[in-house]
Each structure stands twice: as C-alpha cells, then as structure tokens.
NUDREN-598777 format. One record per residue: x, y, z of N, C-alpha, C, O, CB in turn; chain; residue in three letters. Coordinates in steps of 0.2 Angstrom, whole numbers. Glycine has a CB too. Example, Ala and Ser with C-alpha at 12.3 -4.5 7.8 and 13.67 -1.06 7.14 Angstrom:
2
+--------+---------+-------+---------+----------+-------+--------+---------+-------+--------+---------+-------+---------+----------+-------+---+-----+
| n_east | n_north |  n_up | ca_east | ca_north | ca_up | c_east | c_north |  c_up | o_east | o_north |  o_up | cb_east | cb_north | cb_up | c |   r |
+--------+---------+-------+---------+----------+-------+--------+---------+-------+--------+---------+-------+---------+----------+-------+---+-----+
|     66 |     -28 |    39 |      62 |      -22 |    39 |     66 |     -16 |    39 |     71 |     -17 |    42 |      57 |      -22 |    45 | A | ala |
|     64 |     -11 |    35 |      68 |       -5 |    36 |     64 |       0 |    39 |     67 |       6 |    40 |      70 |       -3 |    29 | A | ser |
+--------+---------+-------+---------+----------+-------+--------+---------+-------+--------+---------+-------+---------+----------+-------+---+-----+
This chain:
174
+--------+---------+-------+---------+----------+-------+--------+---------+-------+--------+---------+-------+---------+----------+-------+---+-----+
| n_east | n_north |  n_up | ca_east | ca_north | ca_up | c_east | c_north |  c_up | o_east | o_north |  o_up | cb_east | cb_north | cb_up | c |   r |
+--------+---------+-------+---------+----------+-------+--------+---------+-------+--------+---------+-------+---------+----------+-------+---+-----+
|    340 |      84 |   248 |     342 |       83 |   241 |    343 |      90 |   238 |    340 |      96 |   238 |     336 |       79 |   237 | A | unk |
|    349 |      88 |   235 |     349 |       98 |   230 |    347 |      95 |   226 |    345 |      90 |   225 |     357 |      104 |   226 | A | unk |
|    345 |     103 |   220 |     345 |      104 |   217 |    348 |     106 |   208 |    351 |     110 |   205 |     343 |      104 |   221 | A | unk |
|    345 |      99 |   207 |     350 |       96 |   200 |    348 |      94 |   194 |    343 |      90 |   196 |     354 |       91 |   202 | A | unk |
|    349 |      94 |   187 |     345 |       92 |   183 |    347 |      85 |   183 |    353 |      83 |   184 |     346 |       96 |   176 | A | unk |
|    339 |      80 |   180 |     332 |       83 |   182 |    333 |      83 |   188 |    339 |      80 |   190 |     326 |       80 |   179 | A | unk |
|    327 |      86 |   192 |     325 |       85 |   197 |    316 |      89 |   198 |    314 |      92 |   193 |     331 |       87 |   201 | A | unk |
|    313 |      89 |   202 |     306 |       91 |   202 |    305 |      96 |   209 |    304 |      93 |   215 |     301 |       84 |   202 | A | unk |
|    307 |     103 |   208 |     304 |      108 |   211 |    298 |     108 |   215 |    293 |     108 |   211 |     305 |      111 |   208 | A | unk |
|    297 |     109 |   222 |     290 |      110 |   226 |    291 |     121 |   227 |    294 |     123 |   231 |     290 |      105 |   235 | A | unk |
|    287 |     125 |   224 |     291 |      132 |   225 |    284 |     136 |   227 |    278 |     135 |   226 |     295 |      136 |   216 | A | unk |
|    285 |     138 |   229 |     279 |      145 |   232 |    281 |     152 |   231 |    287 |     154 |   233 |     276 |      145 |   241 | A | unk |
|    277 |     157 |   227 |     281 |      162 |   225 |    278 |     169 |   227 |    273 |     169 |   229 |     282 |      162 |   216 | A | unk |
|    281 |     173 |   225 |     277 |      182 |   225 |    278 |     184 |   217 |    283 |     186 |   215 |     281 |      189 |   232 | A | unk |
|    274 |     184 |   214 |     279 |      189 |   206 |    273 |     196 |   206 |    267 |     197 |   207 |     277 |      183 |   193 | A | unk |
|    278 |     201 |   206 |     276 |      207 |   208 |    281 |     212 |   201 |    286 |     211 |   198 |     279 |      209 |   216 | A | unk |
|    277 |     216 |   200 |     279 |      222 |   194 |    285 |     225 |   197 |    287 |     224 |   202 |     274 |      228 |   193 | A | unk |
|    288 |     230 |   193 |     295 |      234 |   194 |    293 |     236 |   200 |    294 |     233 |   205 |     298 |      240 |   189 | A | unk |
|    286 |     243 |   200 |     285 |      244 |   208 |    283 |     242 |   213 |    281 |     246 |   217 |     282 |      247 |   210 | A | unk |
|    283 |     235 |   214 |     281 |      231 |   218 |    273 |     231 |   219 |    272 |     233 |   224 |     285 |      232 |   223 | A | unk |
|    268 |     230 |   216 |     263 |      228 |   214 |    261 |     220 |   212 |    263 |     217 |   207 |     262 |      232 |   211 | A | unk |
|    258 |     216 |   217 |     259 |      210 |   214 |    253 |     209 |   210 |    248 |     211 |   210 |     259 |      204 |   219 | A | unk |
|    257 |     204 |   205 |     255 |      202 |   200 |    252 |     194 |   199 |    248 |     193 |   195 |     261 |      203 |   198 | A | unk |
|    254 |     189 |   205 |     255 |      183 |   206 |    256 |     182 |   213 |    262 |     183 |   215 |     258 |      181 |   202 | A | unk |
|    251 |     178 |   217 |     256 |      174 |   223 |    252 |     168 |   222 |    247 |     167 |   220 |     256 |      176 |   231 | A | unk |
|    257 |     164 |   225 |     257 |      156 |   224 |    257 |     152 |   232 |    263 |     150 |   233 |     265 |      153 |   218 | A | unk |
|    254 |     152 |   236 |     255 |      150 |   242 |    254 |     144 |   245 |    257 |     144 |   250 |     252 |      153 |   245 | A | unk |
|    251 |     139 |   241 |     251 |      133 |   241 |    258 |     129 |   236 |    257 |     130 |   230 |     245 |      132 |   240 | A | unk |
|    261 |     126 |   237 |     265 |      121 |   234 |    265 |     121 |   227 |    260 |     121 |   225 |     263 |      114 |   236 | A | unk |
|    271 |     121 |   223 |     267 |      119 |   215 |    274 |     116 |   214 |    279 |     118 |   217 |     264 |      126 |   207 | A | unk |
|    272 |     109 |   211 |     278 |      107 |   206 |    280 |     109 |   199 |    275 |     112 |   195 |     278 |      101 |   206 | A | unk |
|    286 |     109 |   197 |     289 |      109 |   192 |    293 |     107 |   190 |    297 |     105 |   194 |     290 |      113 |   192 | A | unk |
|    296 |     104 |   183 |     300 |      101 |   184 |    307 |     106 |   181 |    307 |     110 |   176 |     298 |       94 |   181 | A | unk |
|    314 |     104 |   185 |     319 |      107 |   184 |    325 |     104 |   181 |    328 |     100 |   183 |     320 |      110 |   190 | A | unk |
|    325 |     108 |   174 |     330 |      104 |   169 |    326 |     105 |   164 |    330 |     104 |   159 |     332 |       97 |   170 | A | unk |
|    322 |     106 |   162 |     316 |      106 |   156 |    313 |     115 |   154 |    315 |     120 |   155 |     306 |      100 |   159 | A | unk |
|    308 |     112 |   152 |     304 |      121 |   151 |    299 |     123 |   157 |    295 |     128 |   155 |     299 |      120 |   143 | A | unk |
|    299 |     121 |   161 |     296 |      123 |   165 |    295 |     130 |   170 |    290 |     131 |   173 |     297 |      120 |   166 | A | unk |
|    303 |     133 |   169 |     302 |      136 |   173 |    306 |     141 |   169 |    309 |     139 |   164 |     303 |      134 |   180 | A | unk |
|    309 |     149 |   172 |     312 |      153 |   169 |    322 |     151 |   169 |    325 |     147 |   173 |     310 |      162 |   172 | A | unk |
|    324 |     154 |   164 |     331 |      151 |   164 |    337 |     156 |   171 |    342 |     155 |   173 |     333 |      152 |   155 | A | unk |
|    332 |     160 |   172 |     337 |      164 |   177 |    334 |     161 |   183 |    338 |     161 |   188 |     336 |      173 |   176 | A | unk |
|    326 |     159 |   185 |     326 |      156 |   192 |    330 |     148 |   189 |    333 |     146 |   194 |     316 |      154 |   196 | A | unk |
|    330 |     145 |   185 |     334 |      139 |   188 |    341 |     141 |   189 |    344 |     137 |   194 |     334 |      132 |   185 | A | unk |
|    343 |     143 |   187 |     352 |      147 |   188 |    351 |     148 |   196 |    356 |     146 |   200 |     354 |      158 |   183 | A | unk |
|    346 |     152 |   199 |     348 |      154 |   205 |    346 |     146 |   212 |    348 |     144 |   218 |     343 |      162 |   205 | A | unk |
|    341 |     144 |   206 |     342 |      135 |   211 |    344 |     133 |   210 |    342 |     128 |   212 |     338 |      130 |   211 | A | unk |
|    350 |     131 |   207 |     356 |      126 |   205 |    358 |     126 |   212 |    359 |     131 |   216 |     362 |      129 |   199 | A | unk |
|    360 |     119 |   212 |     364 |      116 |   221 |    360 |     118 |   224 |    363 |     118 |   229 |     372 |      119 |   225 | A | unk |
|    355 |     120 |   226 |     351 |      123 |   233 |    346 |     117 |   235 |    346 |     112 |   231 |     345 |      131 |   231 | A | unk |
|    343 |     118 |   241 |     339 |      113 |   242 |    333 |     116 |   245 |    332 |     122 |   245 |     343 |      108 |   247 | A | unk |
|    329 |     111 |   249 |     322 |      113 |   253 |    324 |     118 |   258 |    328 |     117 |   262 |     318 |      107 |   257 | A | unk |
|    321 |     126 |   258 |     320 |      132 |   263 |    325 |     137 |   259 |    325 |     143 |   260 |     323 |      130 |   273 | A | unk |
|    327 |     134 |   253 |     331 |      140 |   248 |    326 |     146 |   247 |    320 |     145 |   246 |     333 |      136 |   240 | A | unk |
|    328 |     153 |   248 |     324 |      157 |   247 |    326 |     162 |   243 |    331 |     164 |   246 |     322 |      160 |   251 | A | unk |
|    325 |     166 |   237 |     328 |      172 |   234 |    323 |     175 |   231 |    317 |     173 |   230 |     333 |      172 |   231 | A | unk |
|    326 |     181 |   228 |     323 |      187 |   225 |    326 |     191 |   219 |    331 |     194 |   218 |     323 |      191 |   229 | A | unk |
|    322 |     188 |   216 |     327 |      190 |   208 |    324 |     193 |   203 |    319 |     190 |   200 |     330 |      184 |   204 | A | unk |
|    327 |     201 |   201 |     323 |      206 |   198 |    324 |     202 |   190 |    328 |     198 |   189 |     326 |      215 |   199 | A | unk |
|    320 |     205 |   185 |     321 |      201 |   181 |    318 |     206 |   174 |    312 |     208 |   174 |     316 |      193 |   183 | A | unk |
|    323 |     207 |   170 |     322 |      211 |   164 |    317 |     209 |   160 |    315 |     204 |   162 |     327 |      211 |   159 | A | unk |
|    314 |     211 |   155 |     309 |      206 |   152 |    314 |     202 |   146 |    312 |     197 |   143 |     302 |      212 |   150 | A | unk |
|    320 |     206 |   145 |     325 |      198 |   144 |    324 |     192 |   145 |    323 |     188 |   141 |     330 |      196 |   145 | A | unk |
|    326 |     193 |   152 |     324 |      187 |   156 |    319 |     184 |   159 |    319 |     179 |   162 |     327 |      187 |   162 | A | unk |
|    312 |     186 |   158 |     306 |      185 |   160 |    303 |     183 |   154 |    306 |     178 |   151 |     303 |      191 |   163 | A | unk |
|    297 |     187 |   152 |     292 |      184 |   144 |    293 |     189 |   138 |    289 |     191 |   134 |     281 |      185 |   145 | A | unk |
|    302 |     193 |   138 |     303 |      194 |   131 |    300 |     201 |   132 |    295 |     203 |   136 |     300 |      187 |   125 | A | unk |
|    303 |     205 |   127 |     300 |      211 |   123 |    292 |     213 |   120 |    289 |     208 |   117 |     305 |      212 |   118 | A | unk |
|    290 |     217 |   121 |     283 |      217 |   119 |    285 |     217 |   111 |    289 |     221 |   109 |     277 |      223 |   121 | A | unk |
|    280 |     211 |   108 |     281 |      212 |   101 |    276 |     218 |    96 |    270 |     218 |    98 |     279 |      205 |    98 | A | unk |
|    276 |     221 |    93 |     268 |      224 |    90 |    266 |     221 |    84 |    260 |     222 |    82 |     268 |      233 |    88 | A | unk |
|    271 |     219 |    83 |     269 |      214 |    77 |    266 |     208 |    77 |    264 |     205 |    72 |     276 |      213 |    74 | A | unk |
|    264 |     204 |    84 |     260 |      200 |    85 |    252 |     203 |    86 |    248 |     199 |    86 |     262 |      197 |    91 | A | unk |
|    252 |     209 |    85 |     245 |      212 |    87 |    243 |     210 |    80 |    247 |     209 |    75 |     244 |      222 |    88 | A | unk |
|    236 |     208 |    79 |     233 |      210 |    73 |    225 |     209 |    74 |    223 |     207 |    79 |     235 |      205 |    67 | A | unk |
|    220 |     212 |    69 |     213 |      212 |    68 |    211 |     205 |    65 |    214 |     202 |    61 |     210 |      218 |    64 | A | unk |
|    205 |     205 |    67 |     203 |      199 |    64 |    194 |     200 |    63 |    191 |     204 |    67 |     205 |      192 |    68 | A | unk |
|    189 |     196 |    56 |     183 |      200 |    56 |    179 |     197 |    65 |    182 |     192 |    67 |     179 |      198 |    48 | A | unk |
|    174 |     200 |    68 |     171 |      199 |    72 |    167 |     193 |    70 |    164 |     191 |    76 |     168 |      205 |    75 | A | unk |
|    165 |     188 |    65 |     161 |      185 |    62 |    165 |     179 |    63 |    163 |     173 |    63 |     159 |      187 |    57 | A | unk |
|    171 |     180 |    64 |     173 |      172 |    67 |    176 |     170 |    75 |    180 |     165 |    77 |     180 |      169 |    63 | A | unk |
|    173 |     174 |    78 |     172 |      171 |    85 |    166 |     170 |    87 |    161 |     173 |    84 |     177 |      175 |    91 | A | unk |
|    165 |     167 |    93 |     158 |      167 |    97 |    156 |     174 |    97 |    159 |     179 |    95 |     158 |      163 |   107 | A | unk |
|    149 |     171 |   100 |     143 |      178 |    99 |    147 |     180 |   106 |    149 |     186 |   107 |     132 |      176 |   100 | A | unk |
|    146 |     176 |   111 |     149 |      179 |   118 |    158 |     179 |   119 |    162 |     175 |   120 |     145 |      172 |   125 | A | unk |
|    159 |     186 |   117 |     165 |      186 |   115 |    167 |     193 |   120 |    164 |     198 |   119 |     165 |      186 |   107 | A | unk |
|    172 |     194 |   126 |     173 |      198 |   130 |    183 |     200 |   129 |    187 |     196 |   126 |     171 |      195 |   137 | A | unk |
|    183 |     203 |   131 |     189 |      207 |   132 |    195 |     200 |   137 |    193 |     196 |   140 |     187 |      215 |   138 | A | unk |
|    201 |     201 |   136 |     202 |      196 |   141 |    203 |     187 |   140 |    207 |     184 |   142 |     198 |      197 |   145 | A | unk |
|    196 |     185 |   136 |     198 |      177 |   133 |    203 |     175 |   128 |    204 |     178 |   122 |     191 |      175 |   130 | A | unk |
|    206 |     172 |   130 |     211 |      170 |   125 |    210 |     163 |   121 |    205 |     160 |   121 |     217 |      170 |   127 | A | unk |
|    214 |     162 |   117 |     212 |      156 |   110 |    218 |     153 |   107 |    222 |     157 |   104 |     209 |      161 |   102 | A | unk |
|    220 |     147 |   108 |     225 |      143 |   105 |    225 |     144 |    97 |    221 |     142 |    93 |     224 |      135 |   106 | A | unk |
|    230 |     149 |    98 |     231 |      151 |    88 |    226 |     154 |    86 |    221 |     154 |    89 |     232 |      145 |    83 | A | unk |
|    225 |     157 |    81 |     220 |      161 |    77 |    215 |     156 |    75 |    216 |     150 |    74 |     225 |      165 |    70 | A | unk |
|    207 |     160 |    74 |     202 |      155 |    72 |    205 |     152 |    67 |    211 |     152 |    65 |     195 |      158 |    69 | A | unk |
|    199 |     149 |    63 |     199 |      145 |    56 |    195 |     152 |    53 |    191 |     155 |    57 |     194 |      136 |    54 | A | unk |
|    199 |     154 |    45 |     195 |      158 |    42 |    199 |     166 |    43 |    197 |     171 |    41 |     187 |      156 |    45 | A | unk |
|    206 |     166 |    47 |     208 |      170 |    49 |    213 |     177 |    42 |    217 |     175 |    37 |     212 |      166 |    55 | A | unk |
|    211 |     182 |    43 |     215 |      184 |    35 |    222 |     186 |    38 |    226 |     189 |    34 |     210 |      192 |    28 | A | unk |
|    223 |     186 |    46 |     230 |      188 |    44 |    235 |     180 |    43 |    235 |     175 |    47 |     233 |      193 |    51 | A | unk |
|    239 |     180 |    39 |     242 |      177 |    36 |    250 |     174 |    38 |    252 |     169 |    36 |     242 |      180 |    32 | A | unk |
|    253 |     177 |    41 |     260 |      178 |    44 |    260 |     179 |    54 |    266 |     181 |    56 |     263 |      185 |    40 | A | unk |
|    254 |     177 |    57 |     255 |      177 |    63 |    258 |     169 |    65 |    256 |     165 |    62 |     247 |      180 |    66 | A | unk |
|    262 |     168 |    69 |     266 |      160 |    74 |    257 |     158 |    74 |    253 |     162 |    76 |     271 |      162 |    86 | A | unk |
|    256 |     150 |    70 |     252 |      147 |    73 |    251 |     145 |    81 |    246 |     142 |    83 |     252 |      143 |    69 | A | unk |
|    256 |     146 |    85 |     256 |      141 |    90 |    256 |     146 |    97 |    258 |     144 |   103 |     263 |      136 |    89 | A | unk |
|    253 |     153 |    95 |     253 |      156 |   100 |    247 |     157 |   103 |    242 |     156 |   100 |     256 |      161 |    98 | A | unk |
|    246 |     158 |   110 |     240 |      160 |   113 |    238 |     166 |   111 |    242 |     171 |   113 |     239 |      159 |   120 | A | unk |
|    234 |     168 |   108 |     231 |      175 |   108 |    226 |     178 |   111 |    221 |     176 |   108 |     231 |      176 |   104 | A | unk |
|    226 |     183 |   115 |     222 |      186 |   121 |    217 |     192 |   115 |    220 |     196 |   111 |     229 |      190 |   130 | A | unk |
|    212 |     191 |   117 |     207 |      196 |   116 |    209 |     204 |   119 |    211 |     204 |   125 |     200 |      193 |   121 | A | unk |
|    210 |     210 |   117 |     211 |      213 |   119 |    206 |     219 |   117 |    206 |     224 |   121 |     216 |      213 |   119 | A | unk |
|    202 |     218 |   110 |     199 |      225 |   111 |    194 |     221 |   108 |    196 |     217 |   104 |     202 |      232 |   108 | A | unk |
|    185 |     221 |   108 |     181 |      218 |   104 |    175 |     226 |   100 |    172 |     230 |   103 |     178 |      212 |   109 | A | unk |
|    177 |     224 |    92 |     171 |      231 |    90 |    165 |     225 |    86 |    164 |     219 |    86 |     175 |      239 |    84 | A | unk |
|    162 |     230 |    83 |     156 |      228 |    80 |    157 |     224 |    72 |    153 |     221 |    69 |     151 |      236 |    79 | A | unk |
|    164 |     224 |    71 |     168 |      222 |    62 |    174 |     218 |    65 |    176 |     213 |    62 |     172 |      232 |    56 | A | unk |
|    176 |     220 |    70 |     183 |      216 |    70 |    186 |     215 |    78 |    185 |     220 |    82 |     189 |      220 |    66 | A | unk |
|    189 |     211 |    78 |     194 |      209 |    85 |    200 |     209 |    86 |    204 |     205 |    83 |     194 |      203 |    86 | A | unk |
|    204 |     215 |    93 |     211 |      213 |    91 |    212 |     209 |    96 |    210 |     208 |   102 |     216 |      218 |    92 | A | unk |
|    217 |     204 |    92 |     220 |      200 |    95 |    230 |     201 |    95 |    235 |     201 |    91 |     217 |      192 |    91 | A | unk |
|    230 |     201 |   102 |     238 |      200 |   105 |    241 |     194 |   106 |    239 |     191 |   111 |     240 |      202 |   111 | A | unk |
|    245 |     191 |   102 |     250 |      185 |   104 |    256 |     186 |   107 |    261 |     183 |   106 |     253 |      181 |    98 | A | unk |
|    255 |     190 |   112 |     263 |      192 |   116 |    262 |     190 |   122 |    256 |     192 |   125 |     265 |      200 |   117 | A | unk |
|    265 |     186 |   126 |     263 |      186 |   133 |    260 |     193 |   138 |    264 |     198 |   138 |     268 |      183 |   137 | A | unk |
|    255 |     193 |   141 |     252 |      198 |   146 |    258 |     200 |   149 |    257 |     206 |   150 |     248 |      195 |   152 | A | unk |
|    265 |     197 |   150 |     269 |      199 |   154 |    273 |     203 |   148 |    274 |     209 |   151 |     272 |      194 |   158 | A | unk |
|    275 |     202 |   143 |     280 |      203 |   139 |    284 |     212 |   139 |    282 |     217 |   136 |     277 |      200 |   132 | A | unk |
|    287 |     211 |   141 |     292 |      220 |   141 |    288 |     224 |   148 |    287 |     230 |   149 |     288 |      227 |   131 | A | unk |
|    288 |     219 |   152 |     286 |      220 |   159 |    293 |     219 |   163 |    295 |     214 |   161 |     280 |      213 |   161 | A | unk |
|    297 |     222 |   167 |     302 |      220 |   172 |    301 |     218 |   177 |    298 |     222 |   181 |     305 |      224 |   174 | A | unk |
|    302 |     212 |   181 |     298 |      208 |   187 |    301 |     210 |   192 |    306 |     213 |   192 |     297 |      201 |   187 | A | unk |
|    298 |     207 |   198 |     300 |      205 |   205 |    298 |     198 |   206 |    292 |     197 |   205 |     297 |      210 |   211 | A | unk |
|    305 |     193 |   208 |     300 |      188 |   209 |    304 |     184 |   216 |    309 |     182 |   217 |     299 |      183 |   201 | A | unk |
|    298 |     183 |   220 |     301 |      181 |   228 |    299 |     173 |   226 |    294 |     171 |   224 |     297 |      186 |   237 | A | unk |
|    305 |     169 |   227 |     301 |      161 |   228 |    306 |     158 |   234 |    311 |     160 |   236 |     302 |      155 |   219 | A | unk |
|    303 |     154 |   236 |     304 |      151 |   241 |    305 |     140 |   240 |    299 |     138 |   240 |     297 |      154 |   245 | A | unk |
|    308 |     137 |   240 |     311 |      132 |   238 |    306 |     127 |   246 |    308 |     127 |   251 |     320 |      132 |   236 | A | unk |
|    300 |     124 |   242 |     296 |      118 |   247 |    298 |     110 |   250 |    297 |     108 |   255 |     292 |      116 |   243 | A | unk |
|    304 |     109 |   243 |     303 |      103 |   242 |    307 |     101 |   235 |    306 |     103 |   229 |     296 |      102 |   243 | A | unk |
|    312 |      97 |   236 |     317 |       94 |   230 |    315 |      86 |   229 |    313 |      83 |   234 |     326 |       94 |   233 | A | unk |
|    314 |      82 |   223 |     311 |       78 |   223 |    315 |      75 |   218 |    317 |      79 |   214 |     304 |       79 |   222 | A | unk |
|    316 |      69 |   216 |     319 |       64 |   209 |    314 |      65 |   204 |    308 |      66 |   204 |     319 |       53 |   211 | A | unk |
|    317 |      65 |   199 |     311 |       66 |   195 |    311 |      58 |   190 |    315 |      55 |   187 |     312 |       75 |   190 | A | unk |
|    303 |      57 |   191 |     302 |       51 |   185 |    303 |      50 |   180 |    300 |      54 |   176 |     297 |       49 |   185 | A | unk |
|    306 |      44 |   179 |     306 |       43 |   172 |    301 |      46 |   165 |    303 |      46 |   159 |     306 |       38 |   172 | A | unk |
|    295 |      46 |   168 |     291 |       48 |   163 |    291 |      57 |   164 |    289 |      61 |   160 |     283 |       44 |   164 | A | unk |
|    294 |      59 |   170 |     294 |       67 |   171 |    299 |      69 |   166 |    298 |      74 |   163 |     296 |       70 |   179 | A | unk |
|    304 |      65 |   166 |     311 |       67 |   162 |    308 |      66 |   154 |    309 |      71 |   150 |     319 |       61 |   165 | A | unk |
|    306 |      60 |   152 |     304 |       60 |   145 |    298 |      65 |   143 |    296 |      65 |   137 |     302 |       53 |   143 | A | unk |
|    295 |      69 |   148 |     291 |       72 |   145 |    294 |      82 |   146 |    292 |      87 |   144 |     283 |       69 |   148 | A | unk |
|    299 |      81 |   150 |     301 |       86 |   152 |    298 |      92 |   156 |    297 |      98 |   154 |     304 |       88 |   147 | A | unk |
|    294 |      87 |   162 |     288 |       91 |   164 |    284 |      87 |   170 |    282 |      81 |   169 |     282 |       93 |   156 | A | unk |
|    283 |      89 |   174 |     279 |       86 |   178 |    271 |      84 |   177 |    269 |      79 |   180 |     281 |       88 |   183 | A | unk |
|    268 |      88 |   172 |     262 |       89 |   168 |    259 |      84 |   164 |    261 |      85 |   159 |     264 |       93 |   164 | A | unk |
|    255 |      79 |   163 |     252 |       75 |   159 |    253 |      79 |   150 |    255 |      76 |   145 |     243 |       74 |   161 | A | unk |
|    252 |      87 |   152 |     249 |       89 |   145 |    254 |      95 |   142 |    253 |     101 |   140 |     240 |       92 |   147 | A | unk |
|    260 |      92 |   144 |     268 |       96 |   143 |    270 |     101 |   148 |    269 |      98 |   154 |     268 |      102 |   137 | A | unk |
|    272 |     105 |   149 |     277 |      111 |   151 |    271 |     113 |   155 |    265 |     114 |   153 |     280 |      116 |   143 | A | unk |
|    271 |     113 |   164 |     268 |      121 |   168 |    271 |     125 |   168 |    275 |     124 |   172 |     267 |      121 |   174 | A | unk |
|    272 |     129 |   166 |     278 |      134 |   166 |    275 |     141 |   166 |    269 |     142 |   164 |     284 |      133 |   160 | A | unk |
|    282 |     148 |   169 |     281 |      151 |   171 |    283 |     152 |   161 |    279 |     157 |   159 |     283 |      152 |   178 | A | unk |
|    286 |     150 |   158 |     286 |      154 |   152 |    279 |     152 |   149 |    277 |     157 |   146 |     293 |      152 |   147 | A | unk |
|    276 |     147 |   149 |     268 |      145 |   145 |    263 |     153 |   146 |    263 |     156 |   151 |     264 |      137 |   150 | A | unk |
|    260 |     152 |   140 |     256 |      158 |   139 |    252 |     157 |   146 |    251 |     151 |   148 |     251 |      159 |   131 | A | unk |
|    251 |     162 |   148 |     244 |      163 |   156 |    237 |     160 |   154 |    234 |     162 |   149 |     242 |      173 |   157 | A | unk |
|    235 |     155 |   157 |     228 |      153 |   156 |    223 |     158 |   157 |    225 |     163 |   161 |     226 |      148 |   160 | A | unk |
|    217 |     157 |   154 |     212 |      160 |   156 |    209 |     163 |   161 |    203 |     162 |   161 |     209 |      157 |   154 | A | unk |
|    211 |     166 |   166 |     210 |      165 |   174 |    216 |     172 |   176 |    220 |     175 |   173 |     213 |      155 |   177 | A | unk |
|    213 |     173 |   183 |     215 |      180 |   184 |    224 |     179 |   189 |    227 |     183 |   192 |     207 |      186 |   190 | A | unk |
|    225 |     169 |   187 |     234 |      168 |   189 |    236 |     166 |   184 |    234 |     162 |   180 |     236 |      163 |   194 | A | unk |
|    244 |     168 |   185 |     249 |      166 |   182 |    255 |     161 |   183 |    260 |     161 |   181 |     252 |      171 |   183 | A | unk |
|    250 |     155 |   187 |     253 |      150 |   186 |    249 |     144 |   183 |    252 |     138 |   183 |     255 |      148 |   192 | A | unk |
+--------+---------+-------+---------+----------+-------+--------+---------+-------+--------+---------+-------+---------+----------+-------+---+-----+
C-alpha cells in the first residue's frame, strides 16, 4: 500500500542534533496517522507515494521542525503556586491557577527550567524549538486508516501523537 492521505504510518526513527548527537531513537514500531497533525509537514512530503521499507534522511531547519526559540514564552512565576516537590525539567499543561503573567498561550506545555526560593521559570517553547535536526526514519508499515482515525485525525484516543506535540515528561521524544 502507498502512501496517501489518510492513511496510518508504522515508522522507526533516529532524530539527532545538527552534529549528529542523538536526540531520539524509536526502534520499535509507532503509529501515526498520515494526513492529520501527527507528524512534521516536511516528513510527510517526503512519504507521499512511498510504501513499507521507504527509508530517508531529512535535515530539517527549525522552520521545518519545532519553530524558532521564542523568549517571549519565558516567564517567572511566584514559587507558591506549584508543588513542594518541584524539580527542573517537569512540565505543566498551561500556567498554574493564580499565575500573574497575563499574556502567556493558555495551551502551551510549559517545562520547568530553573527553580529558586521566590519564583519559577517557566518555558512554553518546545525543548526542540531553534534546534536544526537530523532525522533518519524508516517506513514499517502502510495501513487504511479508520474511520474513527480519520475523524479524529490521529490514531490516538486522546488526539494528535505527534512529533509536533509538546515532549512528555520523560527523557523521549515520541
């Protein structure tokens, strides 16, 4: 089967920094679904018509990847509205309750990045963002995608897996 919108990608990848340091490998199977938000807009360009054992490598601007670092997503917040057990690294669907910055994207994940004794910074930029990639993938498996994959635009119960979705809590990027 090629690959064609929709349809439901099986992929295993390498994502590695400009110097080739990896960043991500994926070695077991993941689906995704192709035609939706799932995946970046420059790997599905390069899966278009391809089928199972398709392999490429595609450097990737941070245009084309997770976007320019913003600085303007940075902001402090007081230390009195997060947990007591509060570390470097945890991230948080949107800003607490009780937050005084005022003009941050409610809908962004925002990663812990520095914690003091008065205040917390928090970043809403992806980990990746004004990063230039390497990314090797390898095509598993081409699949119809279901009716309910297509209305949700995702093969996911709980929306979008995707390589553009903010990074989970966890030391991978899928």
């Amino acid at each position: 089967m090629q690959i064609t919108n929709p349809c439901v990608v099986s992929l295993t990848w390498t994502l590695a920094d400009a110097q080739g340091n990896t960043l991500d490998e994926l070695t077991d199977p993941v689906e995704f679904f192709y035609g939706g938000d799932d995946l970046l807009a420059k790997l599905e360009e390069a899966l278009a018509g391809q089928g199972e054992g398709f392999a490429c490598d595609l450097h990737l601007e941070p245009e084309h990847g997770f976007g320019d670092y913003d600085p303007a997503l940075v902001c402090f917040e007081p230390r009195a509205l997060f947990p007591t057990e509060l570390e470097q690294g945890m991230q948080f669907d949107g800003l607490p309750e009780g937050a005084q910055t005022a003009d941050m994207p409610p809908d962004l994940i925002y990663t812990v990045t520095e914690v003091y004794p008065e205040h917390v910074v928090l970043d809403g930029n992806h980990p990746l963002a004004g990063m230039a990639l390497q990314l090797s993938v390898k095509v598993r498996g081409v699949r119809a995608a279901s009716e309910d994959e297509v209305e949700r635009q995702s093969v996911d119960d709980d929306g979008p897996v995707s390589l553009l979705s903010p990074v989970p809590p966890s030391t991978h990027l899928h």
